[in-house]
N, C-alpha and C positions, 0 to 999 in steps of 0.2 A: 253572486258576489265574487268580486276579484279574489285569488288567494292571494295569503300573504307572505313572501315571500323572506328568508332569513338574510341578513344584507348587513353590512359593518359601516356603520355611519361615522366621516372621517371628521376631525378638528387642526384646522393649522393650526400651526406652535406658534405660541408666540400670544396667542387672541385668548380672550375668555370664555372659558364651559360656558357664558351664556351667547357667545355669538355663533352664527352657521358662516361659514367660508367658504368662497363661491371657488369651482375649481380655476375658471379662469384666472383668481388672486393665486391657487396655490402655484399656478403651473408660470406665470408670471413672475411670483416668488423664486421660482428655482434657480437652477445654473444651467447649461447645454453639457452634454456628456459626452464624453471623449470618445475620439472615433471608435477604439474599442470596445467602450462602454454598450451594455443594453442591447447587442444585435440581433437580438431577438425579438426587441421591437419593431412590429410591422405597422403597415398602410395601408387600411384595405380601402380604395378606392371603387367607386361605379359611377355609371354611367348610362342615361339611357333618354333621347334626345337633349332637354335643355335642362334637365334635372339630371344634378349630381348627388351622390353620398361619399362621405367619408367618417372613416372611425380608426382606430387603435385596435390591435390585436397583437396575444404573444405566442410565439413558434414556442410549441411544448413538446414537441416531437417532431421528428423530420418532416412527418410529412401529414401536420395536425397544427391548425391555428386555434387558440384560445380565445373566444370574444365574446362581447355581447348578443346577444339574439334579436335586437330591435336594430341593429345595425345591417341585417338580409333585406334590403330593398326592391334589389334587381335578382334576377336568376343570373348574372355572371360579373365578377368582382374582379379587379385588378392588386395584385398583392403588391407590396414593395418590401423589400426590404432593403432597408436603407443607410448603411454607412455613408457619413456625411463625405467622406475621399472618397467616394467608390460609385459609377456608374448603378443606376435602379436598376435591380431583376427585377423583373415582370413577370408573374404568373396569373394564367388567368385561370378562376378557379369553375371546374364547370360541375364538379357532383354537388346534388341538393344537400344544405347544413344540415348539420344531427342538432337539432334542441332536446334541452330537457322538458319532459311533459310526465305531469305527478298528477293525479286526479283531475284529468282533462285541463291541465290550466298548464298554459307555457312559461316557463322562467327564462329570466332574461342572460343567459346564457347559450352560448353555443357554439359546435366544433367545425372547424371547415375543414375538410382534408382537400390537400394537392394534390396535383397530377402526378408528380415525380418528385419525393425525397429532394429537402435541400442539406447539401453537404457538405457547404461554409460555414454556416453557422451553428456556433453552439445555444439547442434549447432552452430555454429557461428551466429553471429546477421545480419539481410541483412539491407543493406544502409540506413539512414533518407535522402532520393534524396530530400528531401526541402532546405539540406545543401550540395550542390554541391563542390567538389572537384576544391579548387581554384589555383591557384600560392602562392607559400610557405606553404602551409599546409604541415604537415608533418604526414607522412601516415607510416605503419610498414611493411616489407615486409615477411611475415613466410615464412619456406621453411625448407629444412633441411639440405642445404652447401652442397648439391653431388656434387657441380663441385668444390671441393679441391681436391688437390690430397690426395688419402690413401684414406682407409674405412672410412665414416662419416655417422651415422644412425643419428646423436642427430638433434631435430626440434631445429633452430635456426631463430632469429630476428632482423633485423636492422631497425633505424628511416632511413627516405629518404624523399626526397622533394619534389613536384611535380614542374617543372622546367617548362613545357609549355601544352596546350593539342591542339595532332592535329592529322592528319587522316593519316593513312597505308594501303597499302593494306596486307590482313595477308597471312605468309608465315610460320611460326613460326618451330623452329625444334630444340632447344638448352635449356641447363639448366635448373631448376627448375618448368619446364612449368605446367601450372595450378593452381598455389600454388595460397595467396591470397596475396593482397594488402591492409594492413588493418589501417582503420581512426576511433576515439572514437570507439575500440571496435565492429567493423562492417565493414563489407567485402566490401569494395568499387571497387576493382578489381579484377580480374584475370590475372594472367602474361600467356603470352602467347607467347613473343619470347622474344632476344636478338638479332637476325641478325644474317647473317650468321660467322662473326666474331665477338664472343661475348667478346672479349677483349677491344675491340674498339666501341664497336655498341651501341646502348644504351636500354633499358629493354622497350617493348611495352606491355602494361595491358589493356583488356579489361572492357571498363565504366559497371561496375554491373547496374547501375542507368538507362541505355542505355535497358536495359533487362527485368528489373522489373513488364511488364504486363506478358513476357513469362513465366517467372520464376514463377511466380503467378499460372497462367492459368495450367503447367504442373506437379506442385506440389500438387496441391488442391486433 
């Protein structure tokens, strides 16, 4: 059996505890974030003949991406990081991801490190886990609205509400996956699915808090 994995299941504002909120509505919902805003929002891009992937990832160190683990497709990834004024850096990343793996079963989580330290950008801030992610807290979700229709590049943000937290097994394969979940200012998640009908399903993020000795230990 799959394990199950601890995860913060989100609620747009605004809707009723008994509806699920597809991320496409929250990210839709939002506004675009000022060019200063979020630059630690990345783009991880691949590529490998007529199949592409793309996902969401956040710089939590110079030279350490924060993302989902269902999001490693290919053995080599194209990074961007992307102010909306500002020509893409490209990184292409070539050492293999760190996942976490707890009792032979992968979580959907995972580290990419760089080739070389990026030194424009300020990291995102990782969790204060003394202040645990409760019911009604309201948390931000970054990303950058790919799943509207038409071309959409701009990083984009919505307030949302944490509605319940409880356990999944991960499966994840839809929308803005990897992006962050963000509370005061500090990465408290990582989105990792929507279900497989993301209209109806509701957005599953990985508890960063949950992670915090790995994440330590592989970054040092």
């Amino acid at each position: 059996a799959m394990a199950l994995l601890k995860v913060l299941l989100l609620l747009g504002l605004g809707v009723s505890v008994n509806s699920d909120v597809s991320l496409q509505k929250r990210i839709i919902g939002g506004h675009d974030c000022d060019e200063k805003e979020h630059l630690y929002h990345v783009r991880l891009v691949g590529s490998m003949g007529k199949a592409k992937t793309r996902c969401g990832g956040t710089l939590i160190h110079p030279q350490w991406i924060l993302t989902a683990a269902h999001c490693w497709k290919i053995n080599v990834v194209m990074l961007k990081v992307h102010p909306q004024t500002a020509i893409h850096q490209n990184t292409v990343i070539r050492e293999d991801p760190v996942s976490y793996v707890a009792h032979d079963e992968k979580h959907d989580i995972m580290l990419l490190k760089l080739r070389r330290p990026v030194t424009d950008v300020q990291p995102a801030q990782l969790p204060d886990c003394s202040h645990r992610l409760k019911v009604d807290d309201d948390v931000q979700l970054v990303g950058e609205g790919i799943t509207t229709a038409g071309p959409n590049n701009e990083r984009r943000e919505r307030n949302i509400e944490v509605m319940r937290i409880k356990c999944f097994s991960a499966s994840p394969e839809k929308g803005d996956s990897g992006s962050a979940a963000m509370f005061n200012n500090m990465i408290y998640g990582v989105l990792s699915e929507s279900g497989q009908n993301a209209c109806d399903e509701p957005v599953r993020v990985m508890d960063v808090c949950e992670y915090m000795g790995w994440i330590s230990r592989t970054t040092a």
